[in-house]
N, C-alpha and C positions, 0 to 999 in steps of 0.2 A: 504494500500500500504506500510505505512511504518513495518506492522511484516513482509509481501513478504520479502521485502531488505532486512531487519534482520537475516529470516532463512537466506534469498541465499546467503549471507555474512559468512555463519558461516560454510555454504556446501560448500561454496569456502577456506574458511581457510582449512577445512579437506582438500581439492582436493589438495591444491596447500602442504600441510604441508605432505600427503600420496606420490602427486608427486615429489616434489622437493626429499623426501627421497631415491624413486626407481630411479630418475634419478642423483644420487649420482652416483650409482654403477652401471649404465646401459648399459657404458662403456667397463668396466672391466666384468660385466657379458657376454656382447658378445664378447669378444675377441679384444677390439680392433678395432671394424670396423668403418669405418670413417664416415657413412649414419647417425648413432647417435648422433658424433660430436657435431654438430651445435647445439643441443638441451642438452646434458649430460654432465657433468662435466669430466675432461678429464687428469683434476690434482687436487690439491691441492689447486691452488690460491682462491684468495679474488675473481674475478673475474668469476670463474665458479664457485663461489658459490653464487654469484648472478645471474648465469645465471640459478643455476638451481631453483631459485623464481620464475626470468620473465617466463619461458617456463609453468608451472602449472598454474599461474595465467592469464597470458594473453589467455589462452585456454583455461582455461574454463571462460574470460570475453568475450571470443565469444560465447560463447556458451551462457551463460545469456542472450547476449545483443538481444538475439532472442526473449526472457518470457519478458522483459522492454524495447520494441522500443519505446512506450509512451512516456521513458525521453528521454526529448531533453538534458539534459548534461551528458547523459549515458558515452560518450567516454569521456568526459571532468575530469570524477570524478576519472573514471580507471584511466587514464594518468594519475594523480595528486596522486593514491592510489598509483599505481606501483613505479612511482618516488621515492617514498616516504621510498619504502620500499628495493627500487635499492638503494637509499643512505645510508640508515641506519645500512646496512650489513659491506661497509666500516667504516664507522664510529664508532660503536661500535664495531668491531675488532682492530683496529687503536689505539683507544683510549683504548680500555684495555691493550692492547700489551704493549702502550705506557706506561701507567700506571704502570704497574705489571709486565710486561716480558711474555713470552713464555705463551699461554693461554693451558691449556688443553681439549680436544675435547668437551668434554661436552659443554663447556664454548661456542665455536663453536657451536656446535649443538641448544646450545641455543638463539645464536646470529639468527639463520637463523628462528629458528619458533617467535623468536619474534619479527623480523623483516615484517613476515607472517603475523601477528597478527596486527601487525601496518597498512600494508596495508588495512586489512576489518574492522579496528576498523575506521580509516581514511574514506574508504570509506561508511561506516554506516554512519556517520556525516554529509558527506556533501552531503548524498543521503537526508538525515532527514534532512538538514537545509534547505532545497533548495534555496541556496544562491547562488550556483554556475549558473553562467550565462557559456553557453559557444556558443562563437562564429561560431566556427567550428567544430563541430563531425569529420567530414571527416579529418579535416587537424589533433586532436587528436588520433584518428587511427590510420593515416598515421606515425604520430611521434611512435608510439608503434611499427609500422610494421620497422618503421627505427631501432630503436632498436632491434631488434629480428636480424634482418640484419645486426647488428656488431658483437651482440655474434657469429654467425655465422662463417662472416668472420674472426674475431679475436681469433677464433678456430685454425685457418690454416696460417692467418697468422698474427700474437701472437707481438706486440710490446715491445720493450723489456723496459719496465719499473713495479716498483714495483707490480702495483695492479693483474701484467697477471704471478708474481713468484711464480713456489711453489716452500715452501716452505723445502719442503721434499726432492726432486731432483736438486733446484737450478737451472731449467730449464724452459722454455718459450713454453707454449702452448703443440698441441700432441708432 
């Protein structure tokens, strides 16, 4: 069981490091149209570039959770991977920024796969420890599905504080 996790850990880093890439420009490749929104990055911010993490990852942790309904902290581990790697994004952009000044794309580019990388290195761990107790499957779902449901709304309608600027346009969401 534990090589299973391992590969599907490592087909998940490809899926979400191939997805997250294409829904970069998913946007811009269609013109604009608003149905992509809630799932494709839509500026520049910190924020749609963690949105476009959650949307690969969590897609295909459905998709997994089909081949591993056996673990019972299947949603416990995701929720705690994902998190992981939704903070990581700020944080390491934040703090270099802070650091250094103005990062260059690469620098970016690199934040987000290895922030990716965080997530299924994370989740490898505590799928192999099996330490993780988890109370609620359903209610760690649920907290993912709530998330998925702010990038969302916070597509359309965009709060105006730092993490939703980009900074390219100086502008707040589409």
């Amino acid at each position: 069981m534990k090589r299973q996790i391992g590969i599907s850990e490592w087909i998940g880093f490809g899926v979400t490091a191939a997805g997250g890439t294409i829904l970069h420009f998913l946007y811009d490749w269609l013109g604009g149209k608003e149905w992509i929104a809630p799932f494709s990055g839509v500026n520049e911010s910190t924020w749609e570039h963690m949105k476009l993490l959650f949307w690969p990852t969590f897609i295909f942790s459905v998709v997994q959770s089909f081949f591993f309904r056996d673990r019972e902290n299947f949603w416990c581990v995701k929720l705690r991977g994902i998190l992981l790697g939704l903070a990581l994004i700020p944080i390491i952009f934040y703090t270099y920024n802070g650091a250094i000044g103005k990062s260059p794309d690469w620098i970016n580019i690199a934040i987000f796969f290895i922030s990716a990388a965080a997530v299924y290195i994370c989740e490898t761990r505590l799928f192999n420890s099996e330490k993780v107790i988890c109370r609620s499957p359903k209610l760690a779902f649920a907290a993912l599905c709530a998330i998925g449901v702010l990038f969302a709304v916070f597509t359309f309608r965009t709060p105006e504080i730092g993490i939703f600027l980009d900074p390219l346009t100086g502008t707040y969401g589409i």
